[in-house]
N, C-alpha and C positions, 0 to 999 in steps of 0.2 A: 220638722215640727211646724206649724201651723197656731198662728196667734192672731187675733182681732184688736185692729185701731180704731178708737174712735177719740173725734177732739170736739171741741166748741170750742170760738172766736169772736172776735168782736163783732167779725161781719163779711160779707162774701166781698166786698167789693173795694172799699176804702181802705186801704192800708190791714188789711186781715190780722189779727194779732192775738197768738193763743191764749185762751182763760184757763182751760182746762183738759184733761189727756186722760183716757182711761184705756188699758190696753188685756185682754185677755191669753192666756196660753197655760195648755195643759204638759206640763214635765215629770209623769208620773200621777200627779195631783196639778187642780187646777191652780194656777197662779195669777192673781189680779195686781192691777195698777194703777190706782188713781191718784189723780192730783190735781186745785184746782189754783190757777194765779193769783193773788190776791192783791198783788200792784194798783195802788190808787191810778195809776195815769191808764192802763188798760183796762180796770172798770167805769173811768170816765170816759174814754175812746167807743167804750160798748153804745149799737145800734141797737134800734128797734126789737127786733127780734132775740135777740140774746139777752135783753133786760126783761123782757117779758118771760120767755122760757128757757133762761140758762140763770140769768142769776138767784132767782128765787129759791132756786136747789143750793146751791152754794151752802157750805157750811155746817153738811148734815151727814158726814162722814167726818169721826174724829182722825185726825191726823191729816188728813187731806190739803188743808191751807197749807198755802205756803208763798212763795216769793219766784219770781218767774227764772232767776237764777237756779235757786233751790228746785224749782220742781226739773228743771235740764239736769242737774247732778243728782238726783231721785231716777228720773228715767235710764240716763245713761246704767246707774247702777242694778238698776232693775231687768233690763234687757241684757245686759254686760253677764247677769247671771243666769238667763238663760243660754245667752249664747257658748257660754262656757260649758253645760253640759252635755253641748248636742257633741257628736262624736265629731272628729277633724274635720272629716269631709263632707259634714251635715252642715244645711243653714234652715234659718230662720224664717219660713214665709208670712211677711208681717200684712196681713189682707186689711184693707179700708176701703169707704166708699166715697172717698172724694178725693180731690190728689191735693189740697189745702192741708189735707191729714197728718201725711208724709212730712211733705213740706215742714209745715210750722214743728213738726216733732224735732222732724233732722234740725232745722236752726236754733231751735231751744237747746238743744245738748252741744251744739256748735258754740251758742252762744254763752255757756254758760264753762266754756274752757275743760272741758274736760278730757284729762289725757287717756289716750285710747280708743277715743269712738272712732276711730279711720278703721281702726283692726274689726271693731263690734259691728260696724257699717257694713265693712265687707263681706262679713258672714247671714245677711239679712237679706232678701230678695224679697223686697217691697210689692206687692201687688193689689194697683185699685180696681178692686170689685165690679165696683159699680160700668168702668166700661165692658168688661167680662159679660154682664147680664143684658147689654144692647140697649142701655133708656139713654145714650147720650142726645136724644132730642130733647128728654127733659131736662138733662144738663144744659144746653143749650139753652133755651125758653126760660129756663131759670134768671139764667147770666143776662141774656138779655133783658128782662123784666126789670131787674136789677139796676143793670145800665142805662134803662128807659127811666122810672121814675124813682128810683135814690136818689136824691139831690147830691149834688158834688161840690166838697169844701172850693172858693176861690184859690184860684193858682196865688202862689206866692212867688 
């Protein structure tokens, strides 16, 4: 079975920290996932770019809000029931286009204690798109851009 990741974050570069998770997979019918952080300290962490075109959507799906604990035991359960219906020796190929995607998913469901994702993990073969289709120059030029002119907090 074959699903789509997509996240928003506070930001590529400063400490990245998810807002938001929406994840697609068809099991019969299609199945959707969304959910957006609502944690005061990760929409005051929010950069440029996410305040401008990620927060302004926020809030316009009932159900959606929620707590960045809550949205890790939302996900878990959400993927945990697709995982359960693929047959034994079947998994999950969870497709994104960034590997921040991944990432912030897997620690949110890490983080937020829930028993079982070691078993639901292993049934998941995570794969980012994006190097698949050959633009890691623009991945690149990005990151760099990034780390040329985002300003960087003083070290503490």
């Amino acid at each position: 079975m074959l699903a789509f990741l997509d996240t928003e974050f506070t930001d590529l570069v400063i400490r990245p920290r998810l807002l938001s998770v929406g994840v697609v997979a068809e099991r019969g019918r299609v199945q959707e996932f969304y959910a957006e952080v609502t944690d005061p300290d990760r929409i005051q962490a929010t950069r440029w770019f996410s305040q401008s075109a990620v927060l302004p959507k926020f809030g316009k799906i009932a159900g959606a809000t929620c707590s960045y604990v809550e949205l890790g035991r939302r996900l878990s359960s959400s993927l945990g029931d697709v995982v359960a219906d693929l047959q034994v020796d079947a998994f999950l190929k969870l497709a994104f286009g960034y590997h921040l995607d991944w990432e912030l998913v897997d620690l949110a469901v890490e983080d937020c204690g829930t028993p079982g994702w070691e078993s639901i993990r292993r049934r998941i073969h995570h794969v980012n798109v994006h190097n698949i289709t050959g633009f890691d120059a623009g991945k690149l030029a990005t990151e760099a851009y990034f780390n040329v002119l985002v300003p960087r907090p003083a070290d503490t």
